[in-house]
N, C-alpha and C positions, 0 to 999 in steps of 0.2 A: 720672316714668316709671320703669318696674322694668325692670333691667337682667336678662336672662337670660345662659346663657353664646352663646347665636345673634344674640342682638341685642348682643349687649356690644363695640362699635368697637376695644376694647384686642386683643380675643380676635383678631379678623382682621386687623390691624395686624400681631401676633406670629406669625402663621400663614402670612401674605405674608413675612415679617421670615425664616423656616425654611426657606420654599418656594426665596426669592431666596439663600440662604445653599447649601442643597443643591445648587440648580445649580451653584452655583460650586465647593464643592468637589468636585461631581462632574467638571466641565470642568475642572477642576485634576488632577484624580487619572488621567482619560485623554488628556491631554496629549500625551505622549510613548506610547502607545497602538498608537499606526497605523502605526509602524515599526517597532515589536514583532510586531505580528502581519501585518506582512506581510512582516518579514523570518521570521517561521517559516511563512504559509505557501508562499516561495519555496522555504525549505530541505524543507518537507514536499514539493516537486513536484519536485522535486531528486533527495529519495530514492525517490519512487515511481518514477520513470523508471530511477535506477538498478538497480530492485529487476526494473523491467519488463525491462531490457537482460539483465540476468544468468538471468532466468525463459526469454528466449528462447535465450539461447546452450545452456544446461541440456537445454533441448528439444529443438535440434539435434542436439545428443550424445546424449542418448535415439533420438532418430529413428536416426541414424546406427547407432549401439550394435545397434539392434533390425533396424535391414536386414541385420550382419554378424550376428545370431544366427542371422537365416533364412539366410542363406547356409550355414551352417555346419551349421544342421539338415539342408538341403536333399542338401548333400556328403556328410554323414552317411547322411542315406536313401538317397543314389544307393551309398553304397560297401555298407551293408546290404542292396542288392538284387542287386548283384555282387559275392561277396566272391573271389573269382577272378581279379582282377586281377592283371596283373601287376607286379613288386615286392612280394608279397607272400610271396615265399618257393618260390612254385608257378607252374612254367611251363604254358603253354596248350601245347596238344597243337593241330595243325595239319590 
């Protein structure tokens, strides 16, 4: 009988012999794996929450910041529509 390398018993003995080897260093090498990455992705949910807390309070103070600007436009246009007022230097005449 002629041996090929497909029929050759040694060839798939060696190739089982690799397959059985791989696994194992593969379940060797992630081992200690699954506490790695689920301690980052704890710390990763950690930071986006921080990042979410800080993004809200920012927005606040924007919001707030932009009501006192209207405000101040607003007093501005009411004092630009009367500049007559008094304390300005000039009594009103009665």
């Amino acid at each position: 009988m002629t041996y090929n390398l497909m029929n050759d018993p040694n060839v798939w003995v060696i190739a089982g012999l690799v397959f059985v080897l791989g696994v194992l260093i593969g379940m060797f090498l992630t081992a200690g794996g699954r506490r790695k990455w689920k301690s980052r992705y704890k710390d990763e949910v950690a930071n986006r929450e921080s990042w979410e807390r800080e993004h809200a309070k920012l927005k606040a103070e924007q919001t707030e910041r932009e009501k006192e600007w209207r405000e101040r436009d607003s007093l501005r246009a009411a004092a630009i529509k009367d500049p007559t007022e008094p304390g300005d230097g000039e009594v009103r005449s009665l």
